[in-house]
C-alpha positions in Angstrom: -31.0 2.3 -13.5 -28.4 1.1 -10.9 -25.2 3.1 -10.2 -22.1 2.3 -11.7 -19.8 0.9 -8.6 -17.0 3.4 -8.2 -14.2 2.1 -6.4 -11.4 4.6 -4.5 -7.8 4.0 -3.7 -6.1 6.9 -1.8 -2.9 7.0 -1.2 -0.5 9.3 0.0 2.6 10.3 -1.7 4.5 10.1 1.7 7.0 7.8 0.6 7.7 4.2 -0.9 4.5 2.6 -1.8 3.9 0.0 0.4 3.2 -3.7 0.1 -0.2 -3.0 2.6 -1.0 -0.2 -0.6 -0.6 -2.7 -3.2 -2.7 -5.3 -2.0 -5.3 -2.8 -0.9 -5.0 -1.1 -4.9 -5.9 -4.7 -6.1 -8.9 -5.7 -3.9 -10.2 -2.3 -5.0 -8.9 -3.0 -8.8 -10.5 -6.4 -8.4 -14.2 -5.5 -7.7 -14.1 -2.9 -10.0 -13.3 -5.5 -13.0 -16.0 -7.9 -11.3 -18.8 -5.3 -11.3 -18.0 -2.7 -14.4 -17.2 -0.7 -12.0 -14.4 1.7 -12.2 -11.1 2.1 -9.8 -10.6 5.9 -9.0 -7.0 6.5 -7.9 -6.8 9.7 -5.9 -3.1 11.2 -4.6 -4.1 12.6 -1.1 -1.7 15.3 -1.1 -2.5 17.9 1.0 0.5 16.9 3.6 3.1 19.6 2.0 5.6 18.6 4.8 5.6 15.5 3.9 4.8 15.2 0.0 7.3 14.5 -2.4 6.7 14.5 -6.4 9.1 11.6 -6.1 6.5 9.8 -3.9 4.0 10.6 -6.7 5.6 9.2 -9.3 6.3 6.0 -7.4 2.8 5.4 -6.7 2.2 5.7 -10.4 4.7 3.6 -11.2 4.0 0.7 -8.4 0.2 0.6 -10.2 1.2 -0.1 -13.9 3.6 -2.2 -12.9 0.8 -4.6 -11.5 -1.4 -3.7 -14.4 -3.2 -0.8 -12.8 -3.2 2.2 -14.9 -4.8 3.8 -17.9 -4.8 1.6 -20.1 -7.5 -0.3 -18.9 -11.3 1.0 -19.7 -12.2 0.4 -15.4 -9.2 2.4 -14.5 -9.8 6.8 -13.7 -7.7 9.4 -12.3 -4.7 10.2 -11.2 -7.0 13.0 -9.6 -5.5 15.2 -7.2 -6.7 16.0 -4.0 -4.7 19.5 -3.6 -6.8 20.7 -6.3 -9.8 20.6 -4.6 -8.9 22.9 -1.4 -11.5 25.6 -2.3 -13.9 22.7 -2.7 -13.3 21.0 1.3 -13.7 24.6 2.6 -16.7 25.3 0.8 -18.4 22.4 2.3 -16.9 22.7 6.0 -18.5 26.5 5.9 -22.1 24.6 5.2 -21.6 22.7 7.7 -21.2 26.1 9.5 -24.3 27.9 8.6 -26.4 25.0 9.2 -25.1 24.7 13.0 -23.5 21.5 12.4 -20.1 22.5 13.1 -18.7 25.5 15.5 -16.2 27.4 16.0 -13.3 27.1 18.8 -10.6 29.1 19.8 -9.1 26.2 22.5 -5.0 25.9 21.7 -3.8 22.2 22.6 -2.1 23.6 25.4 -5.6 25.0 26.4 -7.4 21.5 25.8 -4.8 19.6 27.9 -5.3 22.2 30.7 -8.5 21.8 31.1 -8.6 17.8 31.2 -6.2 18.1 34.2 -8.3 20.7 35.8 -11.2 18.3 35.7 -9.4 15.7 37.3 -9.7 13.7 34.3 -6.0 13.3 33.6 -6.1 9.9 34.1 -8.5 9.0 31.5 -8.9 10.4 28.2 -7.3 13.9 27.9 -9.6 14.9 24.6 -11.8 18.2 23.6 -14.5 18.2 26.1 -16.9 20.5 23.8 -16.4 24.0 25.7 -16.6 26.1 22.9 -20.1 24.2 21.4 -22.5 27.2 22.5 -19.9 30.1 22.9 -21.2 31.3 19.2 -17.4 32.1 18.0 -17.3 33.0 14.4 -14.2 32.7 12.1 -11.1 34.0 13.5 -7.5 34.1 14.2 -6.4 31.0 16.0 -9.9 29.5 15.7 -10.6 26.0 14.5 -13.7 24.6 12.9 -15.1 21.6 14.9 -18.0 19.0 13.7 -21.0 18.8 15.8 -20.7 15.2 16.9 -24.7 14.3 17.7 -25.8 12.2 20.7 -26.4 8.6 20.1 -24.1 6.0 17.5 -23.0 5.7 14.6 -23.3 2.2 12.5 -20.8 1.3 10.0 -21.7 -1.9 8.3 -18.8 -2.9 6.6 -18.3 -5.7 4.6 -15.7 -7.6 6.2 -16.0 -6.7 9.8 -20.1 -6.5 9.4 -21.8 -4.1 12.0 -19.8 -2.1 14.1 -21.6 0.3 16.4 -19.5 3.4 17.8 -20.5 5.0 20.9 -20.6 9.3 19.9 -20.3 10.1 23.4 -16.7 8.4 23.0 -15.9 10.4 19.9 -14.7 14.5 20.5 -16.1 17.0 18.3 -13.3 16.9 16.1 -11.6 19.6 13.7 -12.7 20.3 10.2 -10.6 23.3 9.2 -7.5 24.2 11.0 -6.5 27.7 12.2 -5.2 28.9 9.2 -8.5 27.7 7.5 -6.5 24.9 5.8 -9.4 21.6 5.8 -8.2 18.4 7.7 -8.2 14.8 5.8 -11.8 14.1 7.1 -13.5 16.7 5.0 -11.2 16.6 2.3 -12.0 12.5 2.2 -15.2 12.7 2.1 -16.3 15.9 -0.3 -14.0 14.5 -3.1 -15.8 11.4 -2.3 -19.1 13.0 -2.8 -17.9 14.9 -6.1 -16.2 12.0 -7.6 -19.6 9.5 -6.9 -17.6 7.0 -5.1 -20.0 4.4 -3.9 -17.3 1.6 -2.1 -14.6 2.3 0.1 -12.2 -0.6 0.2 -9.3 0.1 2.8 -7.2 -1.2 6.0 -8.5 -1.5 9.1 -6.4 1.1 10.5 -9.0 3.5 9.0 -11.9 1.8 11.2 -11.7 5.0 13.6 -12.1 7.4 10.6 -15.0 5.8 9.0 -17.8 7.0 12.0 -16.8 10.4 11.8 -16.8 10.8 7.3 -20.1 8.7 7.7 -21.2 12.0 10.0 -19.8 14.6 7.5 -21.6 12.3 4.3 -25.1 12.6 6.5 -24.4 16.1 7.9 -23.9 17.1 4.0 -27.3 15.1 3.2 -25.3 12.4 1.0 -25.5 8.3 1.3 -22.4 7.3 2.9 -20.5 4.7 0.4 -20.3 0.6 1.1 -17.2 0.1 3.6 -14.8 -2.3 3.7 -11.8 -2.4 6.2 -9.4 -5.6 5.5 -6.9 -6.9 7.8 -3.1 -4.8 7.7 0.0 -6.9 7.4 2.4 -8.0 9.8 5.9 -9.0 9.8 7.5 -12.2 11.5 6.6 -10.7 15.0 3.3 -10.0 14.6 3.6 -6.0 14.4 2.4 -4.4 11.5 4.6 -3.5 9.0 6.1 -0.3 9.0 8.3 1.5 6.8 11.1 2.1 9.0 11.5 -1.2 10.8 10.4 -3.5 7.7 11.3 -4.2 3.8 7.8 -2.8 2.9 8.4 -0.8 -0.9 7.2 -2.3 -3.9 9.9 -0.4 -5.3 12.4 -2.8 -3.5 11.1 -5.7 -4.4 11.0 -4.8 -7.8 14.3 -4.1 -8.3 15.1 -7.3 -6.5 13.3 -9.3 -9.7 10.5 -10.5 -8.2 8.2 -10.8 -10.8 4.8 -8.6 -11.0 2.6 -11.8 -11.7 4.3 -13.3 -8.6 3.1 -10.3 -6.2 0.3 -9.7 -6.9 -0.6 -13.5 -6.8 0.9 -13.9 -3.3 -0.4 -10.3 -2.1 -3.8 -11.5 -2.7 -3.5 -14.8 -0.5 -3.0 -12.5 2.3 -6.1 -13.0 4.4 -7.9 -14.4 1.6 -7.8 -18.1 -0.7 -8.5 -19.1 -4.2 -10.1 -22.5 -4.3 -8.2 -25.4 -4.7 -4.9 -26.9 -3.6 -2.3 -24.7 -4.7 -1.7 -20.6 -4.0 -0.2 -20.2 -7.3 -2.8 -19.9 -9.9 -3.4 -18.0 -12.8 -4.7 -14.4 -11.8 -8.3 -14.3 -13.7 -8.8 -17.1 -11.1 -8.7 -14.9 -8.6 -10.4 -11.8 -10.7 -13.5 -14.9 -10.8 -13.4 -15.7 -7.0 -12.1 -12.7 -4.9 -15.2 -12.2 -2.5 -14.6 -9.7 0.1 -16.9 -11.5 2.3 -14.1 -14.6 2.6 -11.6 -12.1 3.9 -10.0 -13.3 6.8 -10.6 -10.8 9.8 -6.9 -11.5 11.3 -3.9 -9.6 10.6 -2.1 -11.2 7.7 1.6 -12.0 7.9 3.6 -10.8 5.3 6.3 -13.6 4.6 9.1 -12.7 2.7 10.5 -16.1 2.2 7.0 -17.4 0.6 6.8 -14.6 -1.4 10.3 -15.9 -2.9 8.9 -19.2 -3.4 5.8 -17.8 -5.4 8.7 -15.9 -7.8 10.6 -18.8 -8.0 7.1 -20.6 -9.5 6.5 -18.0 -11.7 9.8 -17.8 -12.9 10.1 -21.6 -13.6 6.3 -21.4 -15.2 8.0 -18.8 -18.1 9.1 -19.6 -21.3 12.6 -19.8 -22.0 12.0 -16.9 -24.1 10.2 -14.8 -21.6 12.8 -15.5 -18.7 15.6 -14.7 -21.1 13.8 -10.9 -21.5 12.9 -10.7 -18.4 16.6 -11.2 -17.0 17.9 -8.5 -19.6 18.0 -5.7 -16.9 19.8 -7.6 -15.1 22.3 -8.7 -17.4 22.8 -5.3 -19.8 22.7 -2.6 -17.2 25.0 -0.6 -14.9 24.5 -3.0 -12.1 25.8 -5.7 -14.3 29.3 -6.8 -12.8 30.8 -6.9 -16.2 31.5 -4.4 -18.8 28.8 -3.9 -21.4 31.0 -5.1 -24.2 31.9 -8.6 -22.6 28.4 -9.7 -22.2 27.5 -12.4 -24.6 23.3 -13.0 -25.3 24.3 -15.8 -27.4 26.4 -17.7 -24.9 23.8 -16.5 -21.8 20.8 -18.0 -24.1 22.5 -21.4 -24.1 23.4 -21.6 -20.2 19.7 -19.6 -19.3 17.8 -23.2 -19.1 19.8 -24.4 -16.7 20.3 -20.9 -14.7 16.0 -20.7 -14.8 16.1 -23.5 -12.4 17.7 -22.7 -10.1 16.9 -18.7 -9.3 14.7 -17.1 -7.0 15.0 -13.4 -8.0 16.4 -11.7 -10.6 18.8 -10.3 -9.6 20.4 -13.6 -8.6 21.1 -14.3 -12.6 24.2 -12.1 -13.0 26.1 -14.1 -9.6 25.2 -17.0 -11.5 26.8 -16.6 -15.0 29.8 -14.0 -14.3 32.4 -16.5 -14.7 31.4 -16.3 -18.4 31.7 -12.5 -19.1 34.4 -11.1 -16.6 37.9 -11.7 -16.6 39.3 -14.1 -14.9 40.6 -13.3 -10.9 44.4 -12.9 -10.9 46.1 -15.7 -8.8 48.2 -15.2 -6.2 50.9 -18.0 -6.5 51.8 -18.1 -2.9 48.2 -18.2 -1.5 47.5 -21.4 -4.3 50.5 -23.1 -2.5 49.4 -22.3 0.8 45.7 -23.5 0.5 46.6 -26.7 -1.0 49.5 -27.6 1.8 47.5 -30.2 3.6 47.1 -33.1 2.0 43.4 -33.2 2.6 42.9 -30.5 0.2 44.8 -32.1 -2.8 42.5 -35.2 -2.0 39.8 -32.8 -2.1 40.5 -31.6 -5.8 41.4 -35.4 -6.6 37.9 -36.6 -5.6 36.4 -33.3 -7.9 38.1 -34.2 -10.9 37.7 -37.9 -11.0 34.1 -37.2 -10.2 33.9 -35.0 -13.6 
């Protein structure tokens, strides 16, 4: 009997989920739907000086919005990884007692000291192995390091297709930390392992990770999953997207009434087509043709102005109905410029068709109808006389009202 696909998502609740997340969520949402498979979200939260419960709840939010969450029969978790601590130490103590990982009591300081004393300070100033046969056991100050074996490691991934990684090039790195706290690596992969993920689907970034869990899945005995490592985004300069240079929260946008239909339709044209003509199609049409095989192996840029066009489609694509609803945070909340009892839906309703053509976001709707609902600007007598002094102007407001 073949294995149900299991498909991860991971993120970290390390603040605003990102636009690179979201797209990454729905590639992995994707070919769960496609196979039967089933989209496990996981919160990585094991960084506690960086965590937020805010952060959480973001991430939580970001996914139903674009229609990834419970209520769907393919969708598990939130499952936490903090919860399994016991779990990654367990497993980096096996690795232990079978000799596949070691002990070392090498501060940084200590590591960095010793690359310059080898002359090597030039060239890569890693872990050179010392402690591999010193036989330390658990201790104060003493990490747990992986065994790297001689030879390579193969990671055929689905986008990138074989990528061979030199071992010699790759330091015995740490497992559990000094205070016996485990690192992401072994965290990563033994919730893997207990939670039968069979696909990793994830950016490129991760490429340098994925030799070393493929190690820890065949130093625990366990098939490694299927990997995947799709192109990261970049912004008009070509650098990836960060969160402090670059507009990258969902959250943002959100608020900024782009539509969910419209991101997730333009986030998935991101290194990857529907067939066809146009970008803008109905998003079962790309559920049908998403391959990860056609992903594009170049960073993808993440155009803010195109992704304005795409709500603009949807928005004009909505019944009057359905844009009328979907303006009505907009128009009824705080951030409304008028007060709650001088809005009018009748009188909105009436002007809406006009005001659906000509929008981009949704939060544009309020600038556009406010004459109707606040008061009217006081006038200041002696700044009307002074703006319509030259005669130019009066010809001006001639032309305007003989054109009307």
């Amino acid at each position: 009997m073949a294995q149900t696909p299991r498909y991860r998502f991971a993120p970290s609740p390390t603040g605003y989920f990102h636009v690179g997340g979201a797209r990454t969520a729905l590639y992995n949402w994707i070919l769960a739907k496609q196979s039967n498979g089933v989209f496990v979200l996981r919160i990585e939260d094991t960084d506690d000086s960086r965590n937020n419960p805010q952060w959480t709840q973001g991430i939580l939010d970001a996914l139903a919005w674009l229609g990834i969450d419970g209520n769907d029969s393919h969708f598990e978790g939130p499952y936490f990884q903090s919860a399994n601590a016991a779990l990654h130490v367990e497993a980096a103590e096996k690795l232990f007692a079978q000799g596949k990982a070691y002990y070392c009591d090498l501060t940084t300081e200590d590591i960095q000291k010793r690359a310059k004393d080898s002359g090597k300070q030039n060239e890569r100033q890693g872990y050179d192995g010392y402690s591999r046969d010193r036989g330390l056991g658990p201790g104060a100050g003493h990490v747990l390091r992986f065994r790297v074996p001689e030879g390579s490691t193969v990671v055929h991934d689905q986008v990138r297709g074989e990528v061979v990684f030199d071992n010699s090039t790759i330091e015995d790195f740490v497992l559990l930390r000094s205070n016996g706290s485990p690192v992401f690596l072994i965290a990563n992969v033994v919730d893997d392992i207990n939670q039968g993920v069979t696909h990793v689907v994830r950016a490129e970034e991760h490429l340098p990770n994925a030799p070393k869990q493929q190690m820890i899945w065949d130093a625990l005995g366990t098939t490694p999953p299927s990997w995947a490592h799709v192109p990261v985004l970049v912004n008009e300069q070509r650098k990836k997207l960060s969160k402090r240079r670059d507009k990258v929260a969902v959250e943002q946008y959100r608020e900024e009434g782009i539509l969910a239909g419209a991101m997730k339709n333009y986030l998935m044209t991101l290194g990857w087509a529907p067939s066809g003509d146009t970008e803008i199609v109905p998003f079962q049409k790309i559920v049908d043709e998403f391959a990860l095989g056609s992903v594009n192996h170049s960073p993808a840029f993440f155009d803010i102005v195109k992704l304005h066009s795409f709500n603009a489609g949807y928005i004009r694509a909505m019944s009057l109905e359905e844009f009328i609803n979907a303006c009505q945070p907009w128009l009824t909340s705080e951030k409304a410029p008028w007060q709650a009892s001088e809005y009018n839906p009748k009188v909105f309703a009436e002007i809406a068709p006009l005001v659906q053509t000509r929008v981009q976001l949704l939060q544009e709707v309020p600038g556009m109808v406010d004459f109707l609902f606040c008061d009217l600007p006081t006038l200041d007598d002696a700044a009307f006389v002074k703006a319509f002094a030259p005669e130019w102007a009066v010809a001006t407001l001639v032309e305007v009202r003989d054109g009307f």
